[in-house]
C-alpha positions as CSV (number, residue, x, y, z in Angstrom):
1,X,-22.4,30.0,-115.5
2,X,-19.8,32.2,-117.5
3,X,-21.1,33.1,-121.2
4,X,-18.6,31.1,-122.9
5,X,-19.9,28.3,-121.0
6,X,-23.3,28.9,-122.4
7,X,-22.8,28.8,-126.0
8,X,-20.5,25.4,-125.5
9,X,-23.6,23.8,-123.6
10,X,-25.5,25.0,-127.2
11,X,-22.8,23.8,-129.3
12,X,-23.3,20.1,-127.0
13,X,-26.8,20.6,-127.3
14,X,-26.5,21.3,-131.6
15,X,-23.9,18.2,-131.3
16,X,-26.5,16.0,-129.9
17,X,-29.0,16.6,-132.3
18,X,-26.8,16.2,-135.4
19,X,-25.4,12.6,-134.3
20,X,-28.9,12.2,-133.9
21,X,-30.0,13.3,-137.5
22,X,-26.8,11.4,-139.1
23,X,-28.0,8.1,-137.2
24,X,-31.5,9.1,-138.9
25,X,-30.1,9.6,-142.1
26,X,-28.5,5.9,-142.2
27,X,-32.0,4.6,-141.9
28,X,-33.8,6.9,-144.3
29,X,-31.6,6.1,-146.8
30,X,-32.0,2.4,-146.4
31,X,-35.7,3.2,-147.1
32,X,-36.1,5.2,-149.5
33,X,-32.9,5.2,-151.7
34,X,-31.4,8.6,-151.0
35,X,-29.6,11.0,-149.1
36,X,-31.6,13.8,-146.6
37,X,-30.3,16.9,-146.3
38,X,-30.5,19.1,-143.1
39,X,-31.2,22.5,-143.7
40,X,-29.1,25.3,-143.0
41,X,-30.2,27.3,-140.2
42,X,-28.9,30.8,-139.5
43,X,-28.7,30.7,-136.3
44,X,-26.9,27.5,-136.1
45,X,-23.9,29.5,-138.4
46,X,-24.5,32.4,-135.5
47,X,-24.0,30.6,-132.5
48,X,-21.0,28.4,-133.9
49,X,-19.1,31.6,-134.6
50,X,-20.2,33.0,-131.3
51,X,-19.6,30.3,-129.2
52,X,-15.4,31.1,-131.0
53,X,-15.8,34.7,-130.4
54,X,-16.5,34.1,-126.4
55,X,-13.6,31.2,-126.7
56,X,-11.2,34.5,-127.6
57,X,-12.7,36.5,-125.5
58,X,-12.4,34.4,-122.5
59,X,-8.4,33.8,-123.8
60,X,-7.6,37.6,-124.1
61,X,-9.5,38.4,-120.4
62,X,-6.8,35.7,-119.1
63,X,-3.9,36.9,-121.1
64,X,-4.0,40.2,-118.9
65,X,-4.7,37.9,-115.8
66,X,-1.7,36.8,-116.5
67,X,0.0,40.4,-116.6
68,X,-1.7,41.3,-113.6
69,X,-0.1,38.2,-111.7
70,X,3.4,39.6,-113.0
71,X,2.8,42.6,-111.0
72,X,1.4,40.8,-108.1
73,X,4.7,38.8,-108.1
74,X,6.4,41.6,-108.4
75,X,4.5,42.8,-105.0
76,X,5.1,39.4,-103.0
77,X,8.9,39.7,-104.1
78,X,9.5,43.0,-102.2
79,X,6.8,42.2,-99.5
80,X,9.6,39.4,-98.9
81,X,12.4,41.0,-98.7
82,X,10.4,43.1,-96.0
83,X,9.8,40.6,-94.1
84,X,13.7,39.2,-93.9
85,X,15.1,42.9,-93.0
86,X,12.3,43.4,-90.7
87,X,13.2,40.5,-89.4
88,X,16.8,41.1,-88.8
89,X,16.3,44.9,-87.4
90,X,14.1,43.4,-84.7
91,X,16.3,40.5,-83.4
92,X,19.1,42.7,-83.1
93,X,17.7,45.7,-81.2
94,X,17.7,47.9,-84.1
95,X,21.1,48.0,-84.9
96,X,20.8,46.0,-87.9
97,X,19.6,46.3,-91.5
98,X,17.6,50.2,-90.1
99,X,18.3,52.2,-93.4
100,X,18.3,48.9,-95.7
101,X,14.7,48.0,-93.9
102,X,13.1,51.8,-94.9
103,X,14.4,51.8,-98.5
104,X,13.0,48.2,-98.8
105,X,9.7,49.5,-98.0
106,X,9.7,52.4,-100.2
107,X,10.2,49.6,-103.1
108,X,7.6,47.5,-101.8
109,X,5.4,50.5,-101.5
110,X,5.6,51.3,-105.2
111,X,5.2,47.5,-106.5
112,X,1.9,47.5,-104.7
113,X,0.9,50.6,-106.3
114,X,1.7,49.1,-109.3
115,X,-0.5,45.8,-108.8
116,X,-3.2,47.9,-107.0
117,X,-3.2,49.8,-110.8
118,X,-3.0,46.3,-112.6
119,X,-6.2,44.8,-111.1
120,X,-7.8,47.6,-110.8
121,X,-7.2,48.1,-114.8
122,X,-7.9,43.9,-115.9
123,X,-10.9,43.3,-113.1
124,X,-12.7,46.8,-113.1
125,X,-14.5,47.5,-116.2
126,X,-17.7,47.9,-117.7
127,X,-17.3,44.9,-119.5
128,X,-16.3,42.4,-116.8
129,X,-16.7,39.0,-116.7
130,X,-19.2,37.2,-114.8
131,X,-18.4,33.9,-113.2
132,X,-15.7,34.9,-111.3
133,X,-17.2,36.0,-108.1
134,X,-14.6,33.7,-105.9
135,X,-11.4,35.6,-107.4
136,X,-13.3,39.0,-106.5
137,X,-14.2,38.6,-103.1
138,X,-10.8,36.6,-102.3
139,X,-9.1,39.8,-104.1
140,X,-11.0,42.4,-101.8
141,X,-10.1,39.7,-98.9
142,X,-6.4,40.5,-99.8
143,X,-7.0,44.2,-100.1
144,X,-8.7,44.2,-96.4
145,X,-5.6,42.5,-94.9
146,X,-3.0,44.9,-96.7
147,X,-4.7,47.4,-95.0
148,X,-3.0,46.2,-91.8
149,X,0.3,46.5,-93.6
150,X,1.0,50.1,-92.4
151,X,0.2,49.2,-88.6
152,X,2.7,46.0,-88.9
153,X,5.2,48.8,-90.0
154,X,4.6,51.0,-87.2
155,X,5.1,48.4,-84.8
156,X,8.0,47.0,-86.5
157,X,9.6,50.7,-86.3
158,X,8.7,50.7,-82.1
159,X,9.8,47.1,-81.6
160,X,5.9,47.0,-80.5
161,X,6.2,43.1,-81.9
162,X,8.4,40.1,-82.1
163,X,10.4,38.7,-84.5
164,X,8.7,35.6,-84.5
165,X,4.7,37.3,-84.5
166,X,6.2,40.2,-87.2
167,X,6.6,36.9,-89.8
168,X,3.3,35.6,-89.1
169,X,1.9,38.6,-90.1
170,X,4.1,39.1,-92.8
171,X,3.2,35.4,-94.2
172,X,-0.8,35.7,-93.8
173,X,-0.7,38.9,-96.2
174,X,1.7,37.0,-98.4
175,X,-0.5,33.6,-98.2
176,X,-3.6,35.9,-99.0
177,X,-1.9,37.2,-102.5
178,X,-0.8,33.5,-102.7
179,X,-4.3,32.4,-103.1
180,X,-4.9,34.6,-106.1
181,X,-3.3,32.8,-108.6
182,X,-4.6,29.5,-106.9
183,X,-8.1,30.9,-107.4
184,X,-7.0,32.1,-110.9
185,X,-5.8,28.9,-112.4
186,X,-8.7,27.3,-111.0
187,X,-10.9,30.3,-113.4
188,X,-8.8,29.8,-116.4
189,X,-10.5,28.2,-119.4
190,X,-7.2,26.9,-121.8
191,X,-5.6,23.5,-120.5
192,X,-2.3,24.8,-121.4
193,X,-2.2,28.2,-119.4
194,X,-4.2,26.6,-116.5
195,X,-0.8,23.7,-116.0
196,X,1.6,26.6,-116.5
197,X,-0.5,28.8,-114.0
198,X,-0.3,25.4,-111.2
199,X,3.8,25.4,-112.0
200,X,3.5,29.1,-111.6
201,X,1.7,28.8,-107.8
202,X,3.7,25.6,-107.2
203,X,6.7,27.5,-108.2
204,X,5.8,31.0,-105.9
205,X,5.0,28.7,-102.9
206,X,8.4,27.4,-103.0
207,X,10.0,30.5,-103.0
208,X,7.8,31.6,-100.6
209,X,9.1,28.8,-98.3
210,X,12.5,29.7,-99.0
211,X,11.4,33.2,-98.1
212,X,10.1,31.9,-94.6
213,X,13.5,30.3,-94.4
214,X,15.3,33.5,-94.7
215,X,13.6,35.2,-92.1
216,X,13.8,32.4,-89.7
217,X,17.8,32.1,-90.2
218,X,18.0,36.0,-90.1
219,X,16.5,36.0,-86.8
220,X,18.1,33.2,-85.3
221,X,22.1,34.5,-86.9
222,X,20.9,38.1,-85.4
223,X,20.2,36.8,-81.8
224,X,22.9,34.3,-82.2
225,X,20.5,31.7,-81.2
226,X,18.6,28.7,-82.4
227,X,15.4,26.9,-80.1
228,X,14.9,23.2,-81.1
229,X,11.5,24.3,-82.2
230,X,13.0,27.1,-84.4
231,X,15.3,24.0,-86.1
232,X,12.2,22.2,-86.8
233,X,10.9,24.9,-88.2
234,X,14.2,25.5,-90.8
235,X,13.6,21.9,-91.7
236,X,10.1,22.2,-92.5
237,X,10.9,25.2,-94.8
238,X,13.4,23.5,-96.5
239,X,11.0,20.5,-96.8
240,X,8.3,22.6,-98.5
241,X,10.6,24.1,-100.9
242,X,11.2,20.3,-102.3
243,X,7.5,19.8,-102.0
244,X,6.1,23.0,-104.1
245,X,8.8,22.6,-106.3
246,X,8.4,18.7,-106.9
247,X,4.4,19.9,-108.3
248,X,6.3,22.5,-110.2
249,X,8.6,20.2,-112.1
250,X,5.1,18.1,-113.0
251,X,3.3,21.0,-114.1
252,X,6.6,23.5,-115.8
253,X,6.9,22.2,-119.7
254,X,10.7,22.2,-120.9
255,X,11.4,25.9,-121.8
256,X,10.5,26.9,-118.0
257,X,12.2,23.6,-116.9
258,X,15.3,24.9,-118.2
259,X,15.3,28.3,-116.8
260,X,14.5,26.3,-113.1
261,X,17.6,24.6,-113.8
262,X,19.9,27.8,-114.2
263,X,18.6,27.9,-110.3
264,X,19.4,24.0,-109.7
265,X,23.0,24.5,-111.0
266,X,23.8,27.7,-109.4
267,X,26.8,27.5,-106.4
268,X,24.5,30.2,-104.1
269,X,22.5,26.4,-103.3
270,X,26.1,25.5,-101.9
271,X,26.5,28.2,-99.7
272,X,22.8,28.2,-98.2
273,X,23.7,24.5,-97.3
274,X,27.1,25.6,-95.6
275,X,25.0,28.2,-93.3
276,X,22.0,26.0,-93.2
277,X,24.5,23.7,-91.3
278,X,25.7,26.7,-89.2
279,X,22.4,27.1,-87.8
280,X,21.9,23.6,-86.7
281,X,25.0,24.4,-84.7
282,X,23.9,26.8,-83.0
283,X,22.7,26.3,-79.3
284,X,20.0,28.0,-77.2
285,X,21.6,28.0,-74.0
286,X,25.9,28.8,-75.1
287,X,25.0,31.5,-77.4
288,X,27.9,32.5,-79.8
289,X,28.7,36.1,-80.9
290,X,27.1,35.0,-84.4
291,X,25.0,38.1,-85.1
292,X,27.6,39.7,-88.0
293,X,26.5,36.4,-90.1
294,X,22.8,37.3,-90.3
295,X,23.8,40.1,-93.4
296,X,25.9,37.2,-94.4
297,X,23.0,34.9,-94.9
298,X,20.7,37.3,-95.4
299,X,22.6,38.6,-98.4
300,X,23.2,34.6,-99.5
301,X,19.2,33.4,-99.3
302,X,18.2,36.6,-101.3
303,X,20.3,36.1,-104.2
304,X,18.9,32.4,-104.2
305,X,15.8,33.9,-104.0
306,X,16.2,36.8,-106.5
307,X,17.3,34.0,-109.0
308,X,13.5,32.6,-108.5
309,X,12.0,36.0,-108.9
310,X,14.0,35.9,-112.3
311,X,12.2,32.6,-113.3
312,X,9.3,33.8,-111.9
313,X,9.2,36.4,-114.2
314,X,10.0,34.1,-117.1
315,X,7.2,32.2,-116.3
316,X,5.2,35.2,-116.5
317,X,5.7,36.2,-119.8
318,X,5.4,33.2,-120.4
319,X,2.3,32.5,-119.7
320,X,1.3,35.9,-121.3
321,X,2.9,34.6,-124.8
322,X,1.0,30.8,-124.4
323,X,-2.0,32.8,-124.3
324,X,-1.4,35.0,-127.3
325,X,-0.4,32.0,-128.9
326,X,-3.7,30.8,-128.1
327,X,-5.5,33.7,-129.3
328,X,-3.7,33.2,-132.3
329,X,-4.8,29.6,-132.7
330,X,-8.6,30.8,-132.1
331,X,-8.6,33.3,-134.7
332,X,-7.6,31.4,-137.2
333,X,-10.1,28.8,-136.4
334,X,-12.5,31.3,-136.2
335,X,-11.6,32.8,-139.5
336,X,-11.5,29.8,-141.5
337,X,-14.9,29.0,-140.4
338,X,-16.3,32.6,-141.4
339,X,-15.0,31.7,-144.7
340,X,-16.4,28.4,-145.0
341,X,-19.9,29.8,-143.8
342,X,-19.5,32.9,-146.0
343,X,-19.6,30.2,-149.2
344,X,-22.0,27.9,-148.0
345,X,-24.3,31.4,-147.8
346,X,-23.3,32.0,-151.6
347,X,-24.9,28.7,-152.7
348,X,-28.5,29.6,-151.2
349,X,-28.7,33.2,-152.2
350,X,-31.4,33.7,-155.0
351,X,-29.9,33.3,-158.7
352,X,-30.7,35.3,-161.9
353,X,-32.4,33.9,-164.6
354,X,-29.3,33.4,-166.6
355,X,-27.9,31.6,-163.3
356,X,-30.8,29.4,-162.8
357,X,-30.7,28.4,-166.3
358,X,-27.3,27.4,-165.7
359,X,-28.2,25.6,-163.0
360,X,-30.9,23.6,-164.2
361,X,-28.5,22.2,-167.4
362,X,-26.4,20.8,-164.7
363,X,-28.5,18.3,-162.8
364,X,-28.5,16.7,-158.9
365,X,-25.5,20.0,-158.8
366,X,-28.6,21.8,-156.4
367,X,-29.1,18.4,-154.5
368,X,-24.9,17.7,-154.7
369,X,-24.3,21.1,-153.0
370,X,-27.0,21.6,-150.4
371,X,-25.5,18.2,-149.0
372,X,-21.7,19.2,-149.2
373,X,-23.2,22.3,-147.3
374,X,-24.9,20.6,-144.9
375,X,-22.0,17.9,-144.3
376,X,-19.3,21.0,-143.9
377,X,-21.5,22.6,-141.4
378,X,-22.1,19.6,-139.8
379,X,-18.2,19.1,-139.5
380,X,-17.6,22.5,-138.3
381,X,-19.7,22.0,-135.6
382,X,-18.6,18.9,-134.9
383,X,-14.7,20.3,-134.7
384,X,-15.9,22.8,-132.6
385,X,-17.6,20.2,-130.3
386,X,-14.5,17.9,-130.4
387,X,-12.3,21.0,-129.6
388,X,-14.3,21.9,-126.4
389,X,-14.3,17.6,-125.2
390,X,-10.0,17.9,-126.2
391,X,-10.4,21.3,-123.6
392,X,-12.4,19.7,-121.3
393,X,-10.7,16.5,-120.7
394,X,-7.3,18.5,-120.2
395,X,-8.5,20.4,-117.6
396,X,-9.8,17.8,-115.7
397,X,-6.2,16.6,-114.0
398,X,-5.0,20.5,-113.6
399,X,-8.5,21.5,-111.8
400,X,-7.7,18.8,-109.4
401,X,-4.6,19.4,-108.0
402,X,-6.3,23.3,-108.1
403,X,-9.2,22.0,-106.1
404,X,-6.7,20.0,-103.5
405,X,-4.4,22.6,-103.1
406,X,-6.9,25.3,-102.3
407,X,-8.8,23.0,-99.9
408,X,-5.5,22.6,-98.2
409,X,-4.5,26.0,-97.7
410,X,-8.3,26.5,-96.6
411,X,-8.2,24.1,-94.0
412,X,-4.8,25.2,-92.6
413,X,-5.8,29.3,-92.6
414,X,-9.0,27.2,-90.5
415,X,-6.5,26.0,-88.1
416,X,-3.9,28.7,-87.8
417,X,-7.4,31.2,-87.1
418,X,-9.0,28.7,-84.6
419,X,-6.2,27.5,-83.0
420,X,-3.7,30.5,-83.2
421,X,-1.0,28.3,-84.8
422,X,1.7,28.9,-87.0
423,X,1.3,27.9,-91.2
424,X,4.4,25.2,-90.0
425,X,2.1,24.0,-87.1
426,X,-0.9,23.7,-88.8
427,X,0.6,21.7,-91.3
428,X,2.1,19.4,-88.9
429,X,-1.5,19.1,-87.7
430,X,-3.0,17.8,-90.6
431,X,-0.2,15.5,-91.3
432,X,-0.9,14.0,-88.1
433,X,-4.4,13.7,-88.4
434,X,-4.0,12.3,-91.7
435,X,-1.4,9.6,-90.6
436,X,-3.2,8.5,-87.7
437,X,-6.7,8.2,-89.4
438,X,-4.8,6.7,-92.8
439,X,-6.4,8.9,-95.1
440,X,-4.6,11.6,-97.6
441,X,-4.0,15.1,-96.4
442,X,-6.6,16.8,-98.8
443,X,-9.2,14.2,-97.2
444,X,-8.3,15.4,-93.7
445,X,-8.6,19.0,-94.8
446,X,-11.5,18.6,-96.9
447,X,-13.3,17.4,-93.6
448,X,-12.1,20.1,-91.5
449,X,-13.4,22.4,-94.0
450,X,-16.8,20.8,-94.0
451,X,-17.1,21.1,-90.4
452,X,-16.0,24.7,-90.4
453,X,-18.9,25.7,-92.6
């Protein structure tokens, strides 16, 4: 259990006892006549403001989360763009996209540097956070696999591989980094950030797909031809896209809504559509002389793309403002209930004579102020505990979807390892399975996950 997550059970634990000692107090005061007064312990006062410190804390730790997914978006952009030249150079025998293809992987090359530096800088310190062992190990999964990036490159340069098995690889490494923010929404501890972190994966899976699309219509314009299976496949892409960005448009709140709409509204969409139609045109067997269009839609796709990247990056800073803004919000909670504590400590420190004589000409003040203490620490405590039910209960429909959506990727990397199929196959499969049993699709991967344990 994280820290934070310690002082809130103490807070629920303080919570408890107080509703308990009010329901007393009703009784007692039947009895006898008069009010009781709970006294004010200082460790009570300590843990309240340290259950806010840990609250911040655990708000500034995600705030440069959320920088270091910037430069991991930043890294899947470029790794994209890879992909769809590499794509392109190999389906045309190397005549295509050569120079464009090693200057692409220069700048991919330095945006990995740059996340490399990012989570080295947020994840590796002295200080870290515990609680997050998932996000580690699925980050030094995604380090592993990079690893194979320079091989893929090598082959790529021989034409050692084929189009078709130089994507897969391409979309594994991708899916890996994918997963991060997945498994660091599902980490996050503000309701607010933790919906704008789903839109954010929802979002980057959709342009993701529309990556996938790219490469698939680059290869098929550069050998100027189009399998039925490779049509199928265009349509699930374009399916996908509508998918991830249907859970976007449920997550996004208005001011990213209205940068995705500055992507709706733009006339590239009108010009994929136009080629998109090409390609179903083409035929397999009467190949046309089509392969001068794959730069053509190459060059059309990306600037649909880069527009994403744009929001994408939008989105990230973002979500680095909304937590600041949250930060903000914390400290001044915390800071207003330093101030109340500091004066409830000024009415029990020991008086002078001339002060106690002051006192005692004022009578039941003692009595009237040791129970206004009490009752504001007793509301602090309760706002605090209120506040973490209010954070609680928001989370609850974000960490579901989280929870669905990583099963579902699980279960699919389970069948694409098992079975050697493609992320397009795989997903057909547990559609399928899900149809003919009648059960949801994060049912049927939820099993196959089970089973694979």
């Amino acid at each position: 259990m994280a820290l934070s997550g310690c002082f809130n059970l103490i807070l629920n634990s303080i919570e408890k006892f107080l509703n308990d000692w009010n329901s007393g107090c009703t009784l007692y005061t039947k009895k006898c006549g008069i009010s009781p007064m709970l006294s004010s312990n200082p460790l009570t006062k300590q843990f309240l403001l340290a259950a806010k410190y840990q609250e911040i804390h655990a708000l500034k730790q995600l705030q440069k989360s959320c920088a270091s997914l910037t430069k991991l978006g930043d890294f899947i952009h470029q790794l994209q763009k890879e992909r769809g030249m590499s794509n392109i150079y190999l389906a045309s025998n190397r005549k295509r996209f050569a120079s464009q293809l090693k200057q692409q992987i220069s700048l991919t090359e330095q945006t990995q540097t740059q996340f490399y530096h990012s989570i080295k800088t947020t994840f590796i310190t002295d200080n870290a956070d515990t609680g997050h062992t998932r996000l580690y190990n699925l980050i030094t999964h995604s380090l592993q696999s990079l690893e194979a990036l320079p091989d893929l490159r090598q082959q790529i340069a021989n034409q050692k591989i084929t189009p078709v098995h130089a994507t897969q690889s391409y979309t594994q490494l991708i899916s890996c980094l994918l997963n991060i923010i997945l498994e660091a929404a599902d980490g996050a501890s503000d309701p607010r950030v933790t919906r704008l972190l789903v839109a954010y994966f929802n979002f980057m899976q959709g342009k993701e797909y529309a990556g996938q699309e790219r490469a698939c219509g680059a290869q098929a314009f550069a050998s100027s031809k189009f399998t039925v299976e490779q049509k199928q496949q265009l349509a699930h892409f374009v399916q996908q896209q509508h998918h991830s960005f249907t859970f976007f448009n449920e997550y996004a709140d208005e001011h990213v809504l209205k940068c995705y709409r500055s992507l709706t509204d733009h006339p590239v969409n009108k010009q994929v559509d136009q080629l998109r139609g090409l390609l179903q045109n083409l035929d397999d067997e009467n190949a046309q002389p089509l392969s001068q269009l794959s730069e053509v839609w190459y060059e059309v796709t990306t600037t649909r793309i880069d527009i994403m990247h744009k929001i994408e990056q939008n989105l990230s800073d973002y979500l680095i403002d909304s937590a600041a803004m949250q930060i903000a919000q914390a400290q001044r909670t915390l800071n207003s209930n330093k101030q109340v504590i500091s004066s409830l400590e000024e009415q029990y420190m020991p008086m002078t004579d001339g002060q106690l004589a002051f006192k005692q000409n004022t009578p039941q003040n003692t009595a009237a102020n040791k129970l206004n203490s009490n009752k504001s620490m007793y509301d602090l405590i309760m706002e605090q505990s209120q506040h973490i039910k209010q954070i609680n209960q928001a989370l609850v429909d974000a960490k579901r979807v989280i929870t669905e959506q990583k099963i579902i990727h699980q279960a699919k990397y389970i069948l694409i390892e098992q079975l050697s199929l493609s992320e397009e196959q795989a997903h057909k499969k547990l559609q399928k399975q899900a149809m003919d049993s009648h059960c949801s699709l994060y049912n049927i991967a939820q099993k196959i996950v089970e089973l694979s344990d």
